[in-house]
N, C-alpha and C positions, 0 to 999 in steps of 0.2 A: 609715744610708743611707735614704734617700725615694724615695718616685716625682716626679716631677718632670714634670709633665704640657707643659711648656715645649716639650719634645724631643718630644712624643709627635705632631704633628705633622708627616706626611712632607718639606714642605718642609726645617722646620728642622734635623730628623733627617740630613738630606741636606747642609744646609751645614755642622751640623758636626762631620760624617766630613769634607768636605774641608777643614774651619779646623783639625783632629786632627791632620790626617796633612801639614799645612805651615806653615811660618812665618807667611806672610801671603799673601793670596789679594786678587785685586783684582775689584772690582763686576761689572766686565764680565764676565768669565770666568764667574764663578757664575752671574749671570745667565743668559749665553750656553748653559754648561752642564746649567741642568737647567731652561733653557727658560720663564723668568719672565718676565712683564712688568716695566719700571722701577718701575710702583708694587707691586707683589706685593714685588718682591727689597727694596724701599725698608720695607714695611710688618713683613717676617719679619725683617728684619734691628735695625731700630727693636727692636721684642720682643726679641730676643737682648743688643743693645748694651742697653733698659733694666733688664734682669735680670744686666747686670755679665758677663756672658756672653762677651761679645764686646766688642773695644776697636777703636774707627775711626781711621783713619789716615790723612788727605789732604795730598798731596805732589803738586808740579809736575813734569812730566817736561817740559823746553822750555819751550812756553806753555801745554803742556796739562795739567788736570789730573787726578788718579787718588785713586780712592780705593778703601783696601784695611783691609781686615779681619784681625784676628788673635784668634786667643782665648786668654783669659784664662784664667790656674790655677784661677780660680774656676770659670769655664766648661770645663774638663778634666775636674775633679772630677766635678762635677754629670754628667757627660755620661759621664763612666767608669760611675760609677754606677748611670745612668739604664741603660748597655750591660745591666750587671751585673743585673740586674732583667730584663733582656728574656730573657737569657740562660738564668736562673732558669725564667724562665716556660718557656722551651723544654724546658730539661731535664724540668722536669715532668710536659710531655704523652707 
């Protein structure tokens, strides 16, 4: 196990507890929810998708389109991990 300083950022830390705990999550929503601008949610999410982390997913609903995020085993691991280590640290103070 490593530290993984990726997550150690609270944005990303934040997106993924909600890419953890669901299939797929769409732009908007995250955005919406923890209140980013298009380019901040476009910029943390870039860093996640280039560290394999995270996998993009754009699809048409109608004529409109969505794009949704899911993460990867890779990005589970690392991120169980990264928990595991914070965790650590807690216990020990």
């Amino acid at each position: 196990m490593y530290y993984n300083d990726i997550f150690h950022q609270p944005y990303r830390t934040k997106i993924m507890v909600m890419l953890i705990n669901a299939e797929k999550v769409e732009f908007k929503e995250i955005k919406e929810r923890l209140e980013l601008t298009s380019g901040n949610m476009t910029r943390h999410m870039g860093v996640l998708v280039d560290h394999g982390f995270v996998e993009v997913e754009k699809i048409f609903v109608g004529k409109k389109p969505k794009t949704l995020y899911l993460i990867t085993e890779t990005g589970r691991e690392a991120f169980r991990g990264y928990l595991k280590i914070l965790r650590n640290i807690i216990e020990e103070c």
